[in-house]
N, C-alpha and C positions, 0 to 999 in steps of 0.2 A: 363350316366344313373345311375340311383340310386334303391334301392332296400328297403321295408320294408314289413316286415312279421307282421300276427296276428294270435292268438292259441285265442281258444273257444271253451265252452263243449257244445254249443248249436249254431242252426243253425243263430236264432233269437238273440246272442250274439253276434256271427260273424258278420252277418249283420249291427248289429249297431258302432262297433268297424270301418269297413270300412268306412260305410257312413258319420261317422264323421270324416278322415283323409280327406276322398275328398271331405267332403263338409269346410274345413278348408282349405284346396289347390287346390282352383278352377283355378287355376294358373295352373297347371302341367298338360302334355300332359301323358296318360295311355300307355305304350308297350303293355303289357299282365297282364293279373290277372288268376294266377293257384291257384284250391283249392284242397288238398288232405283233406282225415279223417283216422284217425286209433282208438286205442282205447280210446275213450271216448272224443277225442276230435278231432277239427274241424279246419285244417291251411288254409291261404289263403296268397300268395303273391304276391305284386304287381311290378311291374318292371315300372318307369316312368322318364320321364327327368321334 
């Protein structure tokens, strides 16, 4: 398994940051995707083989 994280001060930042890793590795099968927020910004990480 493999692991990569994305930081974003915005929702609509996040969102494009992911959807272009998986739309560049339409190859990889998804585990999980967790997203926290704290101050000012916005994590999301995905876990995939």
């Amino acid at each position: 398994m493999k692991f990569v994280s994305f930081t974003a001060m915005s929702n609509r930042g996040l969102d494009k940051k992911v959807n272009q890793f998986l739309s560049e590795n339409n190859h990889i099968e998804i585990i999980e995707i967790k997203f926290a927020a704290s101050f000012g910004n916005i994590y999301a990480a995905i876990i995939y083989k």
